[in-house]
Residue frames as a rotation matrix with the C-alpha (Angstrom) as fourth column:
UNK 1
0.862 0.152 0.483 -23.79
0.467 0.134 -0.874 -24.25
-0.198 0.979 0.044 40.70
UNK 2
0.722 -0.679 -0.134 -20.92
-0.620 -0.548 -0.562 -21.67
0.308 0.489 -0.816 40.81
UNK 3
0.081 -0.833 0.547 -18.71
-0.812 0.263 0.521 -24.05
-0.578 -0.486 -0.655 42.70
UNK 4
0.493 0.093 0.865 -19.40
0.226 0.946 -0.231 -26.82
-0.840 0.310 0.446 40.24
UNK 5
0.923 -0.322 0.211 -18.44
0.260 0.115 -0.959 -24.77
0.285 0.940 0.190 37.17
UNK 6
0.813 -0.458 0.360 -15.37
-0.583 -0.648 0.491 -23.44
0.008 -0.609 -0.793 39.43
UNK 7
0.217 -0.263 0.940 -14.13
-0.221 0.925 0.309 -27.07
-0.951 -0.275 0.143 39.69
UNK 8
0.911 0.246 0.332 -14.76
0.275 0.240 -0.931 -27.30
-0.309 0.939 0.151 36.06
UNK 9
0.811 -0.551 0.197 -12.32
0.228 -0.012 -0.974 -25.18
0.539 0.834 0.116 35.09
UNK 10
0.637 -0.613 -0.468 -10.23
0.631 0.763 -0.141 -25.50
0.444 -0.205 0.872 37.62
UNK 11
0.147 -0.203 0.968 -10.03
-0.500 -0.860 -0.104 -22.45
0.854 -0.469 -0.228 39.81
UNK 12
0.345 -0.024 -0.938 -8.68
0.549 0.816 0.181 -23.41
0.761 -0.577 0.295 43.25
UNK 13
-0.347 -0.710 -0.613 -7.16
0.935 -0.312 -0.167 -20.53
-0.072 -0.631 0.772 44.31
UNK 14
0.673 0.740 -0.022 -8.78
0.578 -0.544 -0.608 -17.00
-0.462 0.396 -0.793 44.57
UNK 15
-0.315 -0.843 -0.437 -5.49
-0.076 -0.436 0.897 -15.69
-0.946 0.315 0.073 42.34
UNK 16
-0.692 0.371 0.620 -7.34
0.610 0.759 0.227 -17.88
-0.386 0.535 -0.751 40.18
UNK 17
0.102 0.959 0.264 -10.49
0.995 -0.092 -0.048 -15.80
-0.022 0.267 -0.963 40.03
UNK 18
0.090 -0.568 -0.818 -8.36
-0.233 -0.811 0.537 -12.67
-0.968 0.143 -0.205 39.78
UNK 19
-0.556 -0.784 0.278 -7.54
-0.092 0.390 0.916 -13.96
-0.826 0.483 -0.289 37.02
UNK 20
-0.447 0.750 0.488 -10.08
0.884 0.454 0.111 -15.47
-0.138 0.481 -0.866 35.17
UNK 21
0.787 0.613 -0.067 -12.08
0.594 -0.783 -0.187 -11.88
-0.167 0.107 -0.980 35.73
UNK 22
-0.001 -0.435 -0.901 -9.33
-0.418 -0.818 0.395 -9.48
-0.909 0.376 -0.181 34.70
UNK 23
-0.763 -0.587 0.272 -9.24
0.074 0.338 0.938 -11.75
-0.642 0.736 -0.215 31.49
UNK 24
0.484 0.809 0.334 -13.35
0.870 -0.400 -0.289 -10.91
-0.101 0.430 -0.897 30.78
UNK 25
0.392 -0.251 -0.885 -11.93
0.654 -0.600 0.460 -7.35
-0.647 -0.759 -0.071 31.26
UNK 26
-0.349 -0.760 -0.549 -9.44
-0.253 -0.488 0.836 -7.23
-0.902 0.430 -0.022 29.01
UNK 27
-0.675 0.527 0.516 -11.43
0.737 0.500 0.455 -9.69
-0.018 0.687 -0.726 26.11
UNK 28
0.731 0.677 0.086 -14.54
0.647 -0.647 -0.404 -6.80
-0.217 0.351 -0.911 26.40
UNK 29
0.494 -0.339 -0.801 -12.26
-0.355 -0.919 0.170 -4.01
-0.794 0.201 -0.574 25.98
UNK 30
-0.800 -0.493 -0.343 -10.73
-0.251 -0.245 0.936 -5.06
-0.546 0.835 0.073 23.04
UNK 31
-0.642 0.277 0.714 -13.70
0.753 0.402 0.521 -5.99
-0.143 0.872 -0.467 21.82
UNK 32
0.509 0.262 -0.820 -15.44
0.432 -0.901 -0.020 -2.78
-0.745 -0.344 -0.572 22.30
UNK 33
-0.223 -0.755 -0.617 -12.31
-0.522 -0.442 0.729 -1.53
-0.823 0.485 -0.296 20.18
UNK 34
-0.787 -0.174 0.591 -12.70
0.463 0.465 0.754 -3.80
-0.406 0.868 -0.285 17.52
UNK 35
-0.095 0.955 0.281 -16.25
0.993 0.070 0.100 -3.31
0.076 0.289 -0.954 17.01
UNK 36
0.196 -0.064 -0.978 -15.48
0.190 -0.976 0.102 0.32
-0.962 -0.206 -0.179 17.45
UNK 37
-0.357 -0.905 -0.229 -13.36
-0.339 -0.103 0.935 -0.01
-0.870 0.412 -0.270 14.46
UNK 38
-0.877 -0.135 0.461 -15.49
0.294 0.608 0.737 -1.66
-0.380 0.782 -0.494 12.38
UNK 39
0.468 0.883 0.040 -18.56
0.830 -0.424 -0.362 0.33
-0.302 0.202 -0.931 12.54
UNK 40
0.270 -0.160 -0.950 -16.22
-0.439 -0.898 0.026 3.39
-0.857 0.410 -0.312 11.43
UNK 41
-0.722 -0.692 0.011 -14.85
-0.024 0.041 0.999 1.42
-0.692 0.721 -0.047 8.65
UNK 42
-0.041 0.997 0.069 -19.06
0.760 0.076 -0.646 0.90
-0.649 0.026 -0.760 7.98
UNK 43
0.719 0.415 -0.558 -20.01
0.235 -0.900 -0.367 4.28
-0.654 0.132 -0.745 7.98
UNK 44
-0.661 -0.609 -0.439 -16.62
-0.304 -0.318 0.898 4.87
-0.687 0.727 0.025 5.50
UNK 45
-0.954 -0.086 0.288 -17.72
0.181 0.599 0.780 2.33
-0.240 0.796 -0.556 3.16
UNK 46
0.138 0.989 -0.058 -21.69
0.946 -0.148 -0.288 3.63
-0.293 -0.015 -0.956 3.52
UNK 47
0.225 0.088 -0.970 -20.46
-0.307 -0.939 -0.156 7.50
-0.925 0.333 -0.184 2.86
UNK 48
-0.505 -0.821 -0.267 -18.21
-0.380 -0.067 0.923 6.42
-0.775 0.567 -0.278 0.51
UNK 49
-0.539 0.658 0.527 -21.32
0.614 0.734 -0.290 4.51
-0.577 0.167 -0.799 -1.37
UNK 50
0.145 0.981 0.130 -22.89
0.743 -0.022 -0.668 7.11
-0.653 0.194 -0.732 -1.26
UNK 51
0.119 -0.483 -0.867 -20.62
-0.339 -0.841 0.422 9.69
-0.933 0.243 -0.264 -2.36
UNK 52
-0.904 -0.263 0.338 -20.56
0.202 0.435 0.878 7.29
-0.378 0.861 -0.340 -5.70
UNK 53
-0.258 0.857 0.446 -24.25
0.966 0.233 0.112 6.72
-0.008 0.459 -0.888 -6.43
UNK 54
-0.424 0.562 0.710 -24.68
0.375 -0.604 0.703 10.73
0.824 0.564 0.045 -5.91
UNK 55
0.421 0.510 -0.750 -25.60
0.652 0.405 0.641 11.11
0.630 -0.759 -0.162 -2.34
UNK 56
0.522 -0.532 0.666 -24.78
-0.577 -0.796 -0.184 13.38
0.628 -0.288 -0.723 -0.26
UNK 57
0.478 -0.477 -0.738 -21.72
0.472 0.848 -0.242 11.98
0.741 -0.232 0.630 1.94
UNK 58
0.948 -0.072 -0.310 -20.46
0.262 -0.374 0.890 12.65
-0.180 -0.925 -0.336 5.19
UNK 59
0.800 -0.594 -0.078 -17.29
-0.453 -0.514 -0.728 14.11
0.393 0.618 -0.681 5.37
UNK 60
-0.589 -0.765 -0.261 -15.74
-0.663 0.642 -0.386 11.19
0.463 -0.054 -0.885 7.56
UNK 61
-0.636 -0.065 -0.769 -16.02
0.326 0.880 -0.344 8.12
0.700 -0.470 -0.538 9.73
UNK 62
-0.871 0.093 -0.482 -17.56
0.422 -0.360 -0.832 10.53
-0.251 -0.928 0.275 13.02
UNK 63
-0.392 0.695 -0.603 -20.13
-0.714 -0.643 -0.277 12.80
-0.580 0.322 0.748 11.07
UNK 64
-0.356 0.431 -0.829 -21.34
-0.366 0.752 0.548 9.35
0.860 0.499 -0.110 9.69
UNK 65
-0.722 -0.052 -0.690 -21.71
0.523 0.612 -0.593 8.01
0.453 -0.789 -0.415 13.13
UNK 66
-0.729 0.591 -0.344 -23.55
0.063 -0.443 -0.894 11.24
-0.681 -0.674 0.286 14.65
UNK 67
0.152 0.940 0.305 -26.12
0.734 0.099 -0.672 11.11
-0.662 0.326 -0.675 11.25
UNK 68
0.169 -0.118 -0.978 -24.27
-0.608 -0.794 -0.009 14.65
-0.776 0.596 -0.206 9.12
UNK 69
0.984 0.168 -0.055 -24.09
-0.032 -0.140 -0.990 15.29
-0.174 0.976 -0.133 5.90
UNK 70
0.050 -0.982 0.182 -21.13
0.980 0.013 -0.199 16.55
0.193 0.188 0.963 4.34
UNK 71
-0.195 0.409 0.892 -22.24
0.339 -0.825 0.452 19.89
0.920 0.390 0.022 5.55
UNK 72
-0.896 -0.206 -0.394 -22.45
0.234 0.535 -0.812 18.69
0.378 -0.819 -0.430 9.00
UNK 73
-0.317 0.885 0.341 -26.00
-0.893 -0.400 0.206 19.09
0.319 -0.239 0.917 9.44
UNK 74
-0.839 0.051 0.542 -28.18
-0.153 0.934 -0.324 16.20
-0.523 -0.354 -0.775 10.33
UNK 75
-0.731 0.631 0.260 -31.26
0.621 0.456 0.637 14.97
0.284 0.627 -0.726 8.74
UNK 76
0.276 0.901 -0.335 -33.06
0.961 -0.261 0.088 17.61
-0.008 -0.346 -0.938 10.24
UNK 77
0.563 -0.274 0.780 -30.84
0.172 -0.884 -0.435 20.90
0.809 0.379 -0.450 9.18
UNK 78
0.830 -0.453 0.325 -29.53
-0.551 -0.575 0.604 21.51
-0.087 -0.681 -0.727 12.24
UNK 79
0.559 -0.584 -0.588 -26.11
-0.285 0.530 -0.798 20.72
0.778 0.614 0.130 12.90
């Protein structure tokens, strides 16, 4: 089965499959980053919610992520 999809796309050489697997590599690690990035811009836009409606709000992007307040406590006083 691997040697069929190998053929497929046309690996022939094992420079080839260097290849091919440093390019998963690099494709998870930026996506990792992205999706880093967008769960802080989340938690902004979720403090920042709340910091409208009256809520208590974290005081950034991190202390949204670990669960604080703006107080840096967590949901359970402690901090």
């Amino acid at each position: 089965m691997i040697d069929s999809i190998r053929k497929s796309l046309g690996i022939e050489s094992m420079e080839d499959v260097e290849m091919l697997v440093d390019t998963f590599y690099e494709f998870n690690t930026q996506k990792k980053k992205r999706m880093e990035e967008e769960e802080a811009k989340r938690l902004a836009a979720k403090a920042d919610d709340q910091s409208n409606s009256g809520a208590p709000a974290a005081t950034n992007a991190k202390d949204a992520a670990k669960g604080k307040d703006a107080k840096g406590k967590d949901g359970k006083g402690k901090e």
